[in-house]
N, C-alpha and C positions, 0 to 999 in steps of 0.2 A: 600460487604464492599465498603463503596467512600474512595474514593482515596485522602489523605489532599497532596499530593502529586504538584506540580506547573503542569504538566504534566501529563493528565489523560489515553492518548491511545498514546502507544508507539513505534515506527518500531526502530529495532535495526539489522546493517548491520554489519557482522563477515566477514572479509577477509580475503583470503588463509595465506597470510603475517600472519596475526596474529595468526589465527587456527592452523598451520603447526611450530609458534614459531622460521622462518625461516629452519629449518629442509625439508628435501623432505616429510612427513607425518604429517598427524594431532596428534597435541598433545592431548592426553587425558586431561593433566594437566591443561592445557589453559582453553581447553574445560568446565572441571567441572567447572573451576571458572568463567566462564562467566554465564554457567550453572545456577550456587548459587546463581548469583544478580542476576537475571531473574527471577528467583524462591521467592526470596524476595521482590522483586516490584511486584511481580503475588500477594503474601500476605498480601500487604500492598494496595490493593484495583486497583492495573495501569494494563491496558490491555495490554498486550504486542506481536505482530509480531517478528519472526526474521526473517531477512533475511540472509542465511546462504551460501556460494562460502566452496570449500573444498570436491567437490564430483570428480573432477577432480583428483586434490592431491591423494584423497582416492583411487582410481584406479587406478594410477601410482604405490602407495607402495603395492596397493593386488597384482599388476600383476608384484611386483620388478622388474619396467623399471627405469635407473636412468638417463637417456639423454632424452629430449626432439625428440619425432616424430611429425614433423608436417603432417598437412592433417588432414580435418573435420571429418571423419570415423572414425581416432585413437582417436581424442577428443571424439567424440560420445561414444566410445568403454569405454572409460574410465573412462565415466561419470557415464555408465551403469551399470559399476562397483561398482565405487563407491557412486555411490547416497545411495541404500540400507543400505552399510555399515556405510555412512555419519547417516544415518537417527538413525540406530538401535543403536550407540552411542546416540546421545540426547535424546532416548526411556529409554537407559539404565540409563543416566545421570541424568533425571528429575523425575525418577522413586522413590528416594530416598522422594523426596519432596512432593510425592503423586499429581503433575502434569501431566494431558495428553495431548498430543503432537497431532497434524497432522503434512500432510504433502501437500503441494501446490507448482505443476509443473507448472509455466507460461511461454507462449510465448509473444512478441510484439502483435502477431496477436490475443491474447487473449484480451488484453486490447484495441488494435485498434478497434475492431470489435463490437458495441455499446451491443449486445443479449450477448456475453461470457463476456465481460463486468460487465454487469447485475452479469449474472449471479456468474464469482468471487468476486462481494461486496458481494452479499448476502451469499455467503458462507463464508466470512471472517468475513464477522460481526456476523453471527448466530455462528461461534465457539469461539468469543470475548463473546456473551453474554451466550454463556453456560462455559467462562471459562478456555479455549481450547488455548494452545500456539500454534499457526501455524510456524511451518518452511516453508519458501517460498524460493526458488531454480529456476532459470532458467530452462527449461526444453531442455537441451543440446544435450539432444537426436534426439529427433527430429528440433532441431534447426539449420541451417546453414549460413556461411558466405557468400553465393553468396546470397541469399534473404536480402538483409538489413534489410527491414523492419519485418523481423520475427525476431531480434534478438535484445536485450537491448545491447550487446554488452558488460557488464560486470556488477556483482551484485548492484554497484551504481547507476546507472540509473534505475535497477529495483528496490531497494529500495524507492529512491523518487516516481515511478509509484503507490507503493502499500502504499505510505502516500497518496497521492489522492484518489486511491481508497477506502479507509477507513476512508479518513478524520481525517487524524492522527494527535496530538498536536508535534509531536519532530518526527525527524529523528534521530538518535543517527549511525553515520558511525562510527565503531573503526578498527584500522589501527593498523601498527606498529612505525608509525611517528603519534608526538602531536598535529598534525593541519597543518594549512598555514604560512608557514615562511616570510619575507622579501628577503629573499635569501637561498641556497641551504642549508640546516643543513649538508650536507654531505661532502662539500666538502668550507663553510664557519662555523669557530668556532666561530661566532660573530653574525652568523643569529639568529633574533628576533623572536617568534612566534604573531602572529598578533591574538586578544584575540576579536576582533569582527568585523565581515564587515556587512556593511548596506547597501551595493549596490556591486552585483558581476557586474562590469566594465571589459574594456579591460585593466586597469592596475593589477584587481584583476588574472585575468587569464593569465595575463604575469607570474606571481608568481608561477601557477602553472604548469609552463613547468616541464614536467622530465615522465622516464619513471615506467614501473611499478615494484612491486619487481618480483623475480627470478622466482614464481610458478600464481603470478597474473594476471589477465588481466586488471586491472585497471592503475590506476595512481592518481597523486592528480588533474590533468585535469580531469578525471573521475568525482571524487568527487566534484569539482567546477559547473560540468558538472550536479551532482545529486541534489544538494544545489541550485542550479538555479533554476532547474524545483519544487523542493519541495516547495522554497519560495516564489514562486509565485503562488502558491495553497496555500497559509497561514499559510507552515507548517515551523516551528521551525528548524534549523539545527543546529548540532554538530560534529565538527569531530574533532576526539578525539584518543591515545594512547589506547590501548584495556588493556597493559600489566601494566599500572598506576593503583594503588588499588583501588578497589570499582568504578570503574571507569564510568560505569554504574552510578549506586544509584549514586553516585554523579553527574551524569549531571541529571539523574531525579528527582533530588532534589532541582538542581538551581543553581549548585556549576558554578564557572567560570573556567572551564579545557576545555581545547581545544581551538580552534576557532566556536566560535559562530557566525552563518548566522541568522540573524534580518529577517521574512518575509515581506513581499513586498506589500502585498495585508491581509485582513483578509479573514477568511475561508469560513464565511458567504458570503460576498461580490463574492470571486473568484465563488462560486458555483452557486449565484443566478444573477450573468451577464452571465453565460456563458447559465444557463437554461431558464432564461425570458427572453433574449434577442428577442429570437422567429425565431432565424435563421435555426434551427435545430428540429423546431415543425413541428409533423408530423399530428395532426390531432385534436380531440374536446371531451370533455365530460361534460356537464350537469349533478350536481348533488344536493340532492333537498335542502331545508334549514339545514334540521338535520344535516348529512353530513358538509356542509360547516361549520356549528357550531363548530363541533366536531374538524375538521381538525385548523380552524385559532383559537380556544381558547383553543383547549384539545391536541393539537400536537399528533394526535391521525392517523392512515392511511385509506387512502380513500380502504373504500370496496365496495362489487358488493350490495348490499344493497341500499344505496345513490344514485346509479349513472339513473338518467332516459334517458337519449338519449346520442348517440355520432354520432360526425361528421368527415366525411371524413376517408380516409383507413390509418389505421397507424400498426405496427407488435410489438410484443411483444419486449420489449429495446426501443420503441423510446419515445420519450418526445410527452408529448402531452398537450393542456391547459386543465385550468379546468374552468367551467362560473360556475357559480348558475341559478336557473333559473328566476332571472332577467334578466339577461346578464350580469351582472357582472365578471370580471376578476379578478378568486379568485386566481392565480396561475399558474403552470404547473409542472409535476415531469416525471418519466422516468416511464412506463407501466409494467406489469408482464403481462399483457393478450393483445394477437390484438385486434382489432375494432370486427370483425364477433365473439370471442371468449365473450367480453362484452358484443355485441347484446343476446346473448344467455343469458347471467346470471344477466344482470341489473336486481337491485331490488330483486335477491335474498339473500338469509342467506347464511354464508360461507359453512356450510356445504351442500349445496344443490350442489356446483358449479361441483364437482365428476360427481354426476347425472347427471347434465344437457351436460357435457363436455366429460366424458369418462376420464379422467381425471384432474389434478390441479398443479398449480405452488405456491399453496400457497395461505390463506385467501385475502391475499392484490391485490385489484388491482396495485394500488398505494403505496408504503410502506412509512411509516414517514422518514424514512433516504433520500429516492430520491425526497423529495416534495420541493419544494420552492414557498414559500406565497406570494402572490405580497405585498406589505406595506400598512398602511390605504390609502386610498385616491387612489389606482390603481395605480399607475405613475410604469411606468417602468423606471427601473434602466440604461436602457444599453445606 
């Protein structure tokens, strides 16, 4: 089914605050109903991610601890806990609506790392197009506070990571506050909600001083914090009351609830400056007319069929160009096979690549999602 929907591929972030209904536990009740509209936009043709906080919480009430223990082990502990139980609720919840669930534990250092990279697009998009709600979670377990760079540091930031990754239309963050105030809602009965920003400034993020709620690790710094980075991938932002009805379907429908983040950049654009630029090419492939055809008229992906010569060493994850064999500068996209692995299979059928390999990572050298076209006329963009 298409989606007549304004917003066709959709990340939506659940926050403890709002999962737990401020209580020390996740509420079931919250749960179902965010559940329901998720389950409704899944049938109404919109691809939907969540991003889901609440595995912590969930291990606090299994293991009835009611005070906070700090130290990274007792979070780890907790999360261990709770992840399961987190999970085997949305299993139970979406079960009614005849939706199947996974589940995706990431780290920074998954999305840092150009090959795991790789490889969680292609897994999120192949369970997008078979259908597949992904719950996406930090993986807490193995995550810690002294490694910075292994940790998102709280579900908003991983949320906007995996609208990049996926090339998402909306970020939809729900909270248990409406959005971005003027001033504090809590402690000003006059503070305004601000219904759109077009540019996150230093005046915007003054707004968002404060801290998180009682079981979260976020804050609305956070989320100003996730809205930046999404919008400047192309992606759409809302943040928005989780507890407001239909709150969901309504922003993916177009409703004006929340504060709305305007992107910065288009999606097209952010992806094919950051790819053709040629800072980050690792190497060369030649492929023959048919191939090029296929790829700039048929938005079709480069196979080991097409491909007659490559240049220079490059590993599977990196960007590489593409010529024709005139020399032309058809392109470049992100690789499924290295150089020595292509040497092997150029010019064969997909099913031959097993054979030749001992194994495969899939028919596509190249997949239509990683490719970027140079425009008529060659000219690079960057």
């Amino acid at each position: 089914m298409v989606s007549s929907l304004p917003y066709h591929r959709i990340v939506v972030k659940f926050g403890t605050s709002l999962l737990t209904g401020g209580s020390d536990h996740i509420n079931p009740t919250i749960m179902a109903n965010l559940v329901e509209q998720v389950s409704r936009l899944h049938y109404r043709g919109a691809q939907l991610i969540v991003v889901s906080s609440g595995a912590v919480a969930s291990g606090r009430h299994k293991l009835g601890l009611k005070k906070k223990i700090k130290g990274i082990p007792f979070k780890q502990v907790l999360a261990s806990v709770g992840q399961s139980r987190l999970m085997y609720t949305y299993e139970q919840l979406f079960e009614p609506y005849e939706v199947t669930v996974a589940q995706a534990l990431l780290t920074k250092a998954d999305l840092s790392d150009r090959m795991r990279y790789l490889n969680a697009r292609n897994t999120l998009l192949a369970l997008l197009e078979f259908g597949v709600i992904c719950i996406v979670n930090e993986n807490d377990v193995v995550s810690v506070d002294e490694i910075k760079e292994s940790r998102f540091g709280d579900n908003d930031n991983l949320s906007a990571m995996v609208c990049n990754l996926v090339d998402a239309d909306v970020l939809i963050i729900l909270s248990d506050i409406s959005g971005l105030y003027n001033a504090d809602p809590h402690l000003d009965p006059t503070a305004q909600l601000i219904r759109e920003v077009r540019q996150i400034d230093e005046h915007v993020r003054d707004l968002a001083g404060g801290s998180a709620g009682k079981l979260g690790t976020g804050g609305m710094i956070t989320k100003i914090d996730a809205a930046q980075l999404a919008t400047s991938s192309g992606v759409h932002v809302v943040i928005a009351n989780g507890r407001e009805p239909d709150a969901i379907i309504r922003v993916a429908s177009g409703e004006a609830i929340g504060t709305h983040f305007w992107p910065t950049t288009s999606k097209l654009e952010s992806r094919k400056r950051w790819m053709l630029c040629g800072l980050a090419t690792k190497g060369r492939v030649t492929i023959d007319d048919g191939a090029a055809l296929a790829l700039k008229n048929d938005n079709r992906s480069l196979l080991a069929a097409g491909i007659v010569e490559t240049v220079d060493e490059f590993e599977r994850g990196d960007i590489v160009d593409i010529y024709n064999t005139a020399g032309h500068h058809i392109g470049c996209g992100i690789t499924n096979y290295g150089a020595a692995d292509v040497e092997k299979i150029k010019g064969a059928r997909s099913e031959q690549i097993t054979e030749k390999l001992g194994y495969d990572y899939g028919p596509e050298v190249i997949h239509k999602n990683n490719l970027a076209l140079v425009q008529t006329g060659g000219a690079n963009i960057c």
